[in-house]
N, C-alpha and C positions, 0 to 999 in steps of 0.2 A: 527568525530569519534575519541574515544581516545584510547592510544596505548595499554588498556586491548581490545578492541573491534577488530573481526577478518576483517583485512585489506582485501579489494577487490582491487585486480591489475587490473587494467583497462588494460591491455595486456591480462593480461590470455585468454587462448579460452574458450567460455562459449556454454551452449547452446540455448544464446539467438538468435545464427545464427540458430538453427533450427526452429524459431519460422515464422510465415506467413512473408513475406515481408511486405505487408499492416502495419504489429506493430512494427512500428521501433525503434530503441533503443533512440530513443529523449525523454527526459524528460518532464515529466506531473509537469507544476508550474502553477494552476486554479487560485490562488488568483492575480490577477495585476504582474504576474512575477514571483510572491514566491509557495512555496510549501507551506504556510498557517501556522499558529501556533491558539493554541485552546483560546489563550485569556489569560494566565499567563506569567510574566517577561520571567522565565526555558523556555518554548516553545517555544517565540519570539526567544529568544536568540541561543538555538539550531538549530530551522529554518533558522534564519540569517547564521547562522555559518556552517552550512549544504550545505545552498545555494550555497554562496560563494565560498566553498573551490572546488564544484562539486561533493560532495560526495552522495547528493540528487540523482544523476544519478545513479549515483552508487548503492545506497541502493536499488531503486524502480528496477535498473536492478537486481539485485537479486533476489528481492522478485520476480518478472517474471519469471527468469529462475528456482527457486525453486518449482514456481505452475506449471510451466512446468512437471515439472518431476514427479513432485506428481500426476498430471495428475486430476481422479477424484475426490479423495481423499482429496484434497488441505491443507488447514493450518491453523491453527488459529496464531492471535499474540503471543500467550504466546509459541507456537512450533517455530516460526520463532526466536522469541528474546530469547529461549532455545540456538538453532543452533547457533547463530550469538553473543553473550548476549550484542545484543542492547540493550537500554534505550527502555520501554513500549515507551515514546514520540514518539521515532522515529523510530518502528514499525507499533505502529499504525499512527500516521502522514503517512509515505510513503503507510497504505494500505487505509486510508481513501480520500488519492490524487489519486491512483489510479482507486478506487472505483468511486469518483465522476467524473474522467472521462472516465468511464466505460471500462477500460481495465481491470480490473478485476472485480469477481460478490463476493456480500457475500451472501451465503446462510443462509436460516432461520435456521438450524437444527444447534445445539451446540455440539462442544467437551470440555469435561473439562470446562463446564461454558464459552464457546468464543464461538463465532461463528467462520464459517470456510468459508474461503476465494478460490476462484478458477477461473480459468481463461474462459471465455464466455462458449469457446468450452465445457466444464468438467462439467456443469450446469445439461446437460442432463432431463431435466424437471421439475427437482426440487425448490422449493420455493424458492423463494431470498428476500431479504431487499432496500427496496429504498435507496440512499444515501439520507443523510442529513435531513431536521428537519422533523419530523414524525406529529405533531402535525397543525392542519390546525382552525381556525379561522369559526364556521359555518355563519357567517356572510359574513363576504367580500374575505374568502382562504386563507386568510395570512397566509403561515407556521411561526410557531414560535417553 
């Protein structure tokens, strides 16, 4: 994060202590280690640089403690990187890490053209999106 982007103190008190014990504040990195990047130089490179410093923790604990609060209502990327004025990359990177490892849900219904993001609990029976590649192969399944 760069020093226009609002700093998270990793002291402050959050409300991620209000959140179940079972979701603990450990970081989600699905790819071999990494929080993933989508395939361009800018992505790797933020990812890397994310990783490293720790701020990855950081970002995904926010975005947690924000659906938190928001409760059923949740968020899309463009209201998170509103709040925060992260980089789209690294808004959605951190919801698409956490999405696939299902700590948080994205539901089908859209705000402002995004979809809206919420934590399991907040789902309340409404439609969601699967993570990751939507398109399947009628021959042998292969998502692609």
């Amino acid at each position: 994060m760069d020093s226009k982007q609002n700093q998270i103190d990793s002291n402050e008190q959050t409300l991620w202590n209000l959140l179940p014990s079972d979701d603990d504040v450990s970081v989600s990195l699905p790819y071999n280690g990494s929080s993933g990047w989508s395939g361009t130089d800018t992505s790797r490179d933020r990812a890397i640089s994310l990783d490293a410093k720790g701020d990855t923790k950081a970002v995904q604990s926010y975005i947690m403690n924000l659906l938190y609060v928001r409760d059923a209502r949740g968020a899309t990327w463009r209201e998170i990187a509103d709040l925060t004025l992260w980089h789209h990359g690294t808004v959605s990177g951190a919801l698409s890490v956490l999405h696939k490892t299902e700590r948080i849900a994205r539901l089908t219904e859209k705000r402002g053209r995004c979809r809206v993001y919420v934590l399991p609990e907040y789902v309340n029976g409404r439609d969601t999106d699967q993570q990751g590649r939507k398109h399947q192969c009628p021959e042998c399944g292969h998502r692609f």
